[in-house]
C-alpha positions in Angstrom: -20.1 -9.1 -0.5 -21.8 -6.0 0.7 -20.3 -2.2 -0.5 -18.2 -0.9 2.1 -19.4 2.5 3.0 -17.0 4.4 5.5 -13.4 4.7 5.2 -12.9 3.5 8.8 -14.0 0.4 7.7 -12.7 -0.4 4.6 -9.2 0.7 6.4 -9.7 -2.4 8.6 -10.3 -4.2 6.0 -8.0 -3.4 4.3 -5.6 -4.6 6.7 -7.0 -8.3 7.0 -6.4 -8.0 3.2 -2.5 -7.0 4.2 -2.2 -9.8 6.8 1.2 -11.7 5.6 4.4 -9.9 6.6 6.5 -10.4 3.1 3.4 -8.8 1.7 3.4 -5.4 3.8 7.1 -5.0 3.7 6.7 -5.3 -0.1 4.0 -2.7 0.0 6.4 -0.5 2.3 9.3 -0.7 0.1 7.3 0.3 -2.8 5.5 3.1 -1.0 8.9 4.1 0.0 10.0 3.9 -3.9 7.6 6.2 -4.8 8.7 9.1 -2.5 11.9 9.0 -3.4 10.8 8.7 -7.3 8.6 11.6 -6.6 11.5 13.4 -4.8 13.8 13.1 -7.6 11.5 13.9 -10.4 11.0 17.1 -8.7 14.4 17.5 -7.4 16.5 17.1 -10.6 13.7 17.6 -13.2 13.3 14.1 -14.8 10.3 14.1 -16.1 10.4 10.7 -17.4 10.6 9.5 -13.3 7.2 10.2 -13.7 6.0 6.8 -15.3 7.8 4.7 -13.2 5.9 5.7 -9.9 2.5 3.8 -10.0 5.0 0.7 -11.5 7.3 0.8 -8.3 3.9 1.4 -6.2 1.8 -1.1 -7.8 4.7 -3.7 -8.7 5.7 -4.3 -5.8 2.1 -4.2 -3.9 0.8 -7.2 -6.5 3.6 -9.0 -6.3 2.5 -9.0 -2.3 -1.0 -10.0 -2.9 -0.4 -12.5 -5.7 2.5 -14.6 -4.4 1.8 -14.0 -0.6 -1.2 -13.1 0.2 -3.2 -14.7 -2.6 -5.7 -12.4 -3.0 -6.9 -10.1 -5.3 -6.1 -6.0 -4.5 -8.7 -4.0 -3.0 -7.6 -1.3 -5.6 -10.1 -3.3 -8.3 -13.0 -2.3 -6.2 -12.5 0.1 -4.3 -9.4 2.3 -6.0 -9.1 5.2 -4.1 -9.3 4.2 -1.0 -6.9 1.8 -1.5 -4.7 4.1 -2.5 -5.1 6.1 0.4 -4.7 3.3 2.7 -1.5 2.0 1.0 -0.3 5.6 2.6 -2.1 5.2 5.6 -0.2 2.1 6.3 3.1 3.2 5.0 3.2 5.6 7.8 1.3 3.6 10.4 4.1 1.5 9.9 6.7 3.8 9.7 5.4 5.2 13.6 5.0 2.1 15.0 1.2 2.4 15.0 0.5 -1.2 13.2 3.5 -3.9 12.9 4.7 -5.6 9.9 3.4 -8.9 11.0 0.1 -7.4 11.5 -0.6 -8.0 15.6 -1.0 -4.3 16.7 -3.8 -3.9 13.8 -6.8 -2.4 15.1 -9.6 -4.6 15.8 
């Protein structure tokens, strides 16, 4: 397969990658995990917080792709971009902007 070379485009693909509905809301409830690990860590000073964020973000994201979607994370190849997207699409679906079952994705 050929590099992806703009973000536009790895964002779409990103979200063919993201298809399966189980899959995105474990991706959203892991994003969400994150914030509030990051919130509390800062908050009420626990450092230690600090090594469970890419665990809850990650954890919950591969169990996505390897039990639902059955595929392999775009964060092998391409790592931060997917990171960025895994944002991106926290808060797309947060807005209403994409839906969990993936039919107001842009084309």
């Amino acid at each position: 397969m050929e590099r992806i070379k703009t973000y536009s485009e790895f964002y779409r693909f990103y979200l063919t990658e993201h298809k399966n509905k189980t899959s995105r809301m474990l991706h959203f409830i892991g994003t969400f995990l994150v914030f509030v690990l990051i919130f509390l860590a800062i908050y009420l000073e626990i450092t230690y917080l600090w090594y469970f964020v890419p665990i809850m973000g990650y954890g919950f994201a591969w169990v996505g792709h390897f039990f639902f979607e059955k595929n392999k994370p775009a964060t092998f190849k391409y790592p931060l971009w997917s990171l960025i997207s895994d944002f991106k699409m926290f808060f797309d679906l947060l807005f209403g902007r994409i839906s969990m079952d993936g039919s107001r994705d842009p084309v």
